[in-house]
PyMOL CGO cylinders between C-alpha atoms (Angstrom):
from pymol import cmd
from pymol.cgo import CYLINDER

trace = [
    CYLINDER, 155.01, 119.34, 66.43, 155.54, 119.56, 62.64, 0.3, 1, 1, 1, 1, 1, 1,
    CYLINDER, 155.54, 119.56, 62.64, 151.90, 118.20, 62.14, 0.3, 1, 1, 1, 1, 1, 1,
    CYLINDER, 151.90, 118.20, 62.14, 150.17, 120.29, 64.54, 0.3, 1, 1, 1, 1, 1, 1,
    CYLINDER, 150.17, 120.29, 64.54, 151.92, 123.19, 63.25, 0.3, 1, 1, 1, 1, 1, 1,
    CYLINDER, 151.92, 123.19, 63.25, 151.02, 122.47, 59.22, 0.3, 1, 1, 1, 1, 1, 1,
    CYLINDER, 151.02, 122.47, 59.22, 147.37, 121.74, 60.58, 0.3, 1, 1, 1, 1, 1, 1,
    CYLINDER, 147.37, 121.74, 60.58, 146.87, 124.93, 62.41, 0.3, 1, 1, 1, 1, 1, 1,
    CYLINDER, 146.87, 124.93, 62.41, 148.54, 126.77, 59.59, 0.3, 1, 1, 1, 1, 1, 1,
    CYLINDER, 148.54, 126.77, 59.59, 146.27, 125.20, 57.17, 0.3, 1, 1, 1, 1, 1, 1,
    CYLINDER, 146.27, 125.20, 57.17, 143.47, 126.49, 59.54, 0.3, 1, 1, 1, 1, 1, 1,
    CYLINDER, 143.47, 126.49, 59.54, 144.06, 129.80, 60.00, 0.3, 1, 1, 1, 1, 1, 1,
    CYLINDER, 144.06, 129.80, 60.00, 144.80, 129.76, 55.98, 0.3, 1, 1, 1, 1, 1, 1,
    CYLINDER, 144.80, 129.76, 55.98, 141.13, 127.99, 55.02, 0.3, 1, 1, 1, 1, 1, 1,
    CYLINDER, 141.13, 127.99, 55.02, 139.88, 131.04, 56.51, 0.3, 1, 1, 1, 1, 1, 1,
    CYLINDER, 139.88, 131.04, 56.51, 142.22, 133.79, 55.26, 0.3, 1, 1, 1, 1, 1, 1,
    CYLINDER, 142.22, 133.79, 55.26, 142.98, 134.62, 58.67, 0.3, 1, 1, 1, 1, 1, 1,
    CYLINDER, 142.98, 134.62, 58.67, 146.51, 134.95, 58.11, 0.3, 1, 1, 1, 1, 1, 1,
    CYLINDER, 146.51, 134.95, 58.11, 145.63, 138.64, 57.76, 0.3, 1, 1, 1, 1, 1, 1,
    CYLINDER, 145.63, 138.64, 57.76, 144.59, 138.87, 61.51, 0.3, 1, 1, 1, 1, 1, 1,
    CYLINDER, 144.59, 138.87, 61.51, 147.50, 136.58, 62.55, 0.3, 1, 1, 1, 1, 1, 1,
    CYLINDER, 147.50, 136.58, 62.55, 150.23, 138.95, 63.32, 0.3, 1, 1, 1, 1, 1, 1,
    CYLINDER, 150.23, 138.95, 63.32, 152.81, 138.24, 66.56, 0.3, 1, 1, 1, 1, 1, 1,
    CYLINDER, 152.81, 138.24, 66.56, 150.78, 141.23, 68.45, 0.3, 1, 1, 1, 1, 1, 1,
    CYLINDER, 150.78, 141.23, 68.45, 147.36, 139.54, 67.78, 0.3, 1, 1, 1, 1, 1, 1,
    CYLINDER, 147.36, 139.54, 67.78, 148.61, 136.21, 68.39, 0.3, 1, 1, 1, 1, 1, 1,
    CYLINDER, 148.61, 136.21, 68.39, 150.26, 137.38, 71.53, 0.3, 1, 1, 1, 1, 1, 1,
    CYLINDER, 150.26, 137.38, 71.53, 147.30, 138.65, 72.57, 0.3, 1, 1, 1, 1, 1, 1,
    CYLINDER, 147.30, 138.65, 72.57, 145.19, 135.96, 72.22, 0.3, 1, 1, 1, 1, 1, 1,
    CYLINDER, 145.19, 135.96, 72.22, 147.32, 133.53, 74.10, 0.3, 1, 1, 1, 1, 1, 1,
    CYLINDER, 147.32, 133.53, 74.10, 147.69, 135.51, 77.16, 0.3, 1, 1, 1, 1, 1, 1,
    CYLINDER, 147.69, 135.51, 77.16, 143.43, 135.69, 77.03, 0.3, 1, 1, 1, 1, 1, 1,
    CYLINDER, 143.43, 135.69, 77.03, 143.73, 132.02, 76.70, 0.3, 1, 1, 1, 1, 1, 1,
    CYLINDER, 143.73, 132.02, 76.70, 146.30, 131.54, 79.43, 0.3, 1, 1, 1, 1, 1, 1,
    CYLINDER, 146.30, 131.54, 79.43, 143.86, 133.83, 81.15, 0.3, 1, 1, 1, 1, 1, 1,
    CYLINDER, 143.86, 133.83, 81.15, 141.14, 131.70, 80.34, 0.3, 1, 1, 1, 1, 1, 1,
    CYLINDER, 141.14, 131.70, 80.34, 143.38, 128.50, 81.91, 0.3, 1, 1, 1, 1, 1, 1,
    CYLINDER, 143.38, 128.50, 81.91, 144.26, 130.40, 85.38, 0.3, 1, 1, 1, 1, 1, 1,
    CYLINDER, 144.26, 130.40, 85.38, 140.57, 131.72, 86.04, 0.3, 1, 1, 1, 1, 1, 1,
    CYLINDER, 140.57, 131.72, 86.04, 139.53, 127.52, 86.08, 0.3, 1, 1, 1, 1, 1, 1,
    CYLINDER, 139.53, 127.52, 86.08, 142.16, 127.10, 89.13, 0.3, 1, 1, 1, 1, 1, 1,
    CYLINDER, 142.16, 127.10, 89.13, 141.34, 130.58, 90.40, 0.3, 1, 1, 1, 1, 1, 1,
    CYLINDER, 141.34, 130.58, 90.40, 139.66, 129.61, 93.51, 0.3, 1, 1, 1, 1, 1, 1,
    CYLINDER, 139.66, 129.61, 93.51, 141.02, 126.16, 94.06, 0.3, 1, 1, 1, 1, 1, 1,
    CYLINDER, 141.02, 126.16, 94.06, 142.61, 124.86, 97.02, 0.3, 1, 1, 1, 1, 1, 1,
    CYLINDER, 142.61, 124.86, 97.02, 146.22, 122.82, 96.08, 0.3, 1, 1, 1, 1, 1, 1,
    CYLINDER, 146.22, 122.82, 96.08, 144.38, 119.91, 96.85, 0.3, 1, 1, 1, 1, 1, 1,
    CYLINDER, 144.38, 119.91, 96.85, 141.17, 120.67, 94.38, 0.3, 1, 1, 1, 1, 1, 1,
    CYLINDER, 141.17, 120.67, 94.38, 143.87, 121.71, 91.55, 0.3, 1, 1, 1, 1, 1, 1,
    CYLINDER, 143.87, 121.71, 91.55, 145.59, 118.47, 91.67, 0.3, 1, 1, 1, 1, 1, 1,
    CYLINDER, 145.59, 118.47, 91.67, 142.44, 116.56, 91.28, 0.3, 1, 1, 1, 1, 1, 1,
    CYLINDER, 142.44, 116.56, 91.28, 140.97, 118.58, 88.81, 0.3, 1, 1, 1, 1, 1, 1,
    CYLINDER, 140.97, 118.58, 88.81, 141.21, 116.14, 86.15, 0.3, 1, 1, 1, 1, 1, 1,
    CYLINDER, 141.21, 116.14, 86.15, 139.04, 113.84, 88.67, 0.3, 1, 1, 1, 1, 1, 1,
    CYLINDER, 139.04, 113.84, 88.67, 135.85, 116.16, 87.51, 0.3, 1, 1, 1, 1, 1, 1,
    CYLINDER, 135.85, 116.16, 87.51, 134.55, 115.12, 84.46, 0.3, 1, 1, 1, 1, 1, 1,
    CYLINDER, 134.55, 115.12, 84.46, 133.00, 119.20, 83.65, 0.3, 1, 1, 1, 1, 1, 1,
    CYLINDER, 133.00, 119.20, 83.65, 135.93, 121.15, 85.21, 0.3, 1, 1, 1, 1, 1, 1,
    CYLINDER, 135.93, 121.15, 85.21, 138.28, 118.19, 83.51, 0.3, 1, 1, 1, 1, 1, 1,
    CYLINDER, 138.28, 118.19, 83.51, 137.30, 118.96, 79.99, 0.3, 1, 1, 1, 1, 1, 1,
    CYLINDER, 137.30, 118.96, 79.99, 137.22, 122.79, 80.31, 0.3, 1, 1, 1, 1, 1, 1,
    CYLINDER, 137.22, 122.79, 80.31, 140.55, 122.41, 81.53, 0.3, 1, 1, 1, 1, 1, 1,
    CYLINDER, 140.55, 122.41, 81.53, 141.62, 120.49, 78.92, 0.3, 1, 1, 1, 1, 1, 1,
    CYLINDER, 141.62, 120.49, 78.92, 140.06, 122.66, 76.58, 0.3, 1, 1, 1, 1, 1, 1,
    CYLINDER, 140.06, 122.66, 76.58, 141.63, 126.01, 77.50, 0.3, 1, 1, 1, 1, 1, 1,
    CYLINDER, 141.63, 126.01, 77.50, 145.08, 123.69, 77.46, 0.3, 1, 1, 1, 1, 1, 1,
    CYLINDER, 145.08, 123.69, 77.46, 144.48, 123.00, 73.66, 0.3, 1, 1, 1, 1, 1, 1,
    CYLINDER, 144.48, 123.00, 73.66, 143.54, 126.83, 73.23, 0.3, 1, 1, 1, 1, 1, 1,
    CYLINDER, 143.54, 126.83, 73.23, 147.05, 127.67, 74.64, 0.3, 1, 1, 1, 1, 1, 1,
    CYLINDER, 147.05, 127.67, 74.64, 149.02, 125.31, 72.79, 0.3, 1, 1, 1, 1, 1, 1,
    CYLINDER, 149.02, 125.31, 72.79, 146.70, 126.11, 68.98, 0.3, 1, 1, 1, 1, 1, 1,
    CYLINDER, 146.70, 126.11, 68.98, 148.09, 129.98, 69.60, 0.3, 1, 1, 1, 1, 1, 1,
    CYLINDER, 148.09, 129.98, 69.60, 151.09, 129.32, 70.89, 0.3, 1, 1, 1, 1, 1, 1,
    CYLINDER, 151.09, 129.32, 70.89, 151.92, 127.35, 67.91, 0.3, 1, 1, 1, 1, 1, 1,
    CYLINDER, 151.92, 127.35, 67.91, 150.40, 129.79, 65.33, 0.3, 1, 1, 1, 1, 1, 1,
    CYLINDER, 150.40, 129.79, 65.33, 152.64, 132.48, 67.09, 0.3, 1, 1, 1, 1, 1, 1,
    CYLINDER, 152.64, 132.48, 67.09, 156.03, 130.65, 66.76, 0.3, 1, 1, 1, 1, 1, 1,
    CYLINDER, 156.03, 130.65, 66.76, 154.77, 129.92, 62.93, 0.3, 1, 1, 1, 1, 1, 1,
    CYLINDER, 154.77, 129.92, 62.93, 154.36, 132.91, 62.46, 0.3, 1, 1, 1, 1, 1, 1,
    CYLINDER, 154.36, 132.91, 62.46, 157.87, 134.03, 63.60, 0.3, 1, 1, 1, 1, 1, 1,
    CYLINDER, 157.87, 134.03, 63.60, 159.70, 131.46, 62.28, 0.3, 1, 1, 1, 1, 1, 1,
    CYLINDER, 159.70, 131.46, 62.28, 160.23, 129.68, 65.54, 0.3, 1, 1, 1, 1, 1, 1,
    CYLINDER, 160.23, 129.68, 65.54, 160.79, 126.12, 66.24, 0.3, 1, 1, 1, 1, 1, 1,
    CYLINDER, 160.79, 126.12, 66.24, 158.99, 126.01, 69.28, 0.3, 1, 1, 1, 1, 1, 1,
    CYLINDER, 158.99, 126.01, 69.28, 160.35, 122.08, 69.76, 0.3, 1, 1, 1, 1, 1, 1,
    CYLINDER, 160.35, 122.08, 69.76, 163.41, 123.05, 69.49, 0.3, 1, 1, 1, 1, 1, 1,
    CYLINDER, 163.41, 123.05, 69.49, 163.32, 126.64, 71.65, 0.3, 1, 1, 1, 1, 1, 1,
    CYLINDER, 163.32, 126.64, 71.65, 161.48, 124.46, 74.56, 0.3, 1, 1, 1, 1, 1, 1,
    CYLINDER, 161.48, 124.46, 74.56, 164.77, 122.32, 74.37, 0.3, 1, 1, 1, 1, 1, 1,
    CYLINDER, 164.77, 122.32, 74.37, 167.13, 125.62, 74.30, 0.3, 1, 1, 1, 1, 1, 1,
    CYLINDER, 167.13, 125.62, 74.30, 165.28, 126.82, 76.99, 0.3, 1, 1, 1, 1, 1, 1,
    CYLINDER, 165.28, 126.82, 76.99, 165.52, 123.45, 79.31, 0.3, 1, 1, 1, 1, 1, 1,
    CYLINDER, 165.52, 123.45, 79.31, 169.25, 123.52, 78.37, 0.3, 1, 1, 1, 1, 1, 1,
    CYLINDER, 169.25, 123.52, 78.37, 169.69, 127.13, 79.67, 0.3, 1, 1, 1, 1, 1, 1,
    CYLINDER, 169.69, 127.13, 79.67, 167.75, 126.54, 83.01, 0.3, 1, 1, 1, 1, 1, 1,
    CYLINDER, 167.75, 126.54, 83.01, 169.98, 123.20, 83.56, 0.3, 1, 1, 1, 1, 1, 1,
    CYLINDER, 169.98, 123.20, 83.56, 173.09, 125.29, 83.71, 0.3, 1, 1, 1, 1, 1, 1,
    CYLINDER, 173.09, 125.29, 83.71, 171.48, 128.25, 86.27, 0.3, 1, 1, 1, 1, 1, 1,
    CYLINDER, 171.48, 128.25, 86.27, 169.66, 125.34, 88.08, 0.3, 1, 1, 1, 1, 1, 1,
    CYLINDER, 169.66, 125.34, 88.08, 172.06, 122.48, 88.66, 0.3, 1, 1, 1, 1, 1, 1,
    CYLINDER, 172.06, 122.48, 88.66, 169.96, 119.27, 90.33, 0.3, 1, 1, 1, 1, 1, 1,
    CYLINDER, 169.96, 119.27, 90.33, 172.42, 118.97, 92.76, 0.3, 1, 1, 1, 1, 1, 1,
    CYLINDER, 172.42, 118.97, 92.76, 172.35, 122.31, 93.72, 0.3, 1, 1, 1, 1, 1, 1,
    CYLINDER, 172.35, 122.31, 93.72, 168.76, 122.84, 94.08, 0.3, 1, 1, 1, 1, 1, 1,
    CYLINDER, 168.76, 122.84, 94.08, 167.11, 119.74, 94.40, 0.3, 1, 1, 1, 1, 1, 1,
    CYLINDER, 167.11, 119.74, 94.40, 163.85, 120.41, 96.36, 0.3, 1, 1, 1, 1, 1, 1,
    CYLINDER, 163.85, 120.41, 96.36, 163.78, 124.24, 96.92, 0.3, 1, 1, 1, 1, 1, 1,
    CYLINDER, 163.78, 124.24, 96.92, 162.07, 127.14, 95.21, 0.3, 1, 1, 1, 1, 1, 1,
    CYLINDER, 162.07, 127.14, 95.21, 164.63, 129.57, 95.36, 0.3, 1, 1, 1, 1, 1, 1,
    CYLINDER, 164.63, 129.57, 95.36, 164.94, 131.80, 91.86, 0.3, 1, 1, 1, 1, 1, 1,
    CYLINDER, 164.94, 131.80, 91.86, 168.45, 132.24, 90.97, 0.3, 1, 1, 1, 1, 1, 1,
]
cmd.load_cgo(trace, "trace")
């Protein structure tokens, strides 16, 4: 994470876009990008979603919007200061304790 982070800092700072890259913009431009992700499942059945990946085209765009997601979401936490490794972890710890395996193996059901 610490490499792709320096590299997309380095990016954004070739460029002097550091200007433009302020938590609202960057914000912004992830949710267009997660957007951007959803619309290429959109129509899908289940079955056509699982085996995206199986189409070369719809394969690549997919992977493409994925590594549009993950350059902004990176920039973002950067930009605030967050260690998005290590709030990914926090996070799975959190949902461990609401979510015990035991407890919830196999159903849906929000707590």
């Amino acid at each position: 994470m610490d490499d792709l982070t320096a590299r997309v800092r380095a990016f954004a700072e070739e460029r002097d876009w550091q200007q433009f890259h302020t938590p609202k913009n960057l914000a912004m431009a992830l949710a267009g990008e997660v957007g951007e992700l959803v619309a290429e499942f959109q129509w899908l059945t289940p079955e056509q979603a699982d085996a995206v990946m199986d189409d070369a085209e719809a394969g690549a765009r997919v992977r493409a919007e994925i590594g549009d997601v993950m350059i902004y979401l990176t920039r973002l936490a950067d930009v605030l200061g967050i260690d998005l490794a290590e709030a990914a972890l926090d996070k799975l710890a959190e949902v461990a304790v609401r979510y015990p395996a035991q407890e919830v193996s196999g159903s849906a059901n929000k707590r």
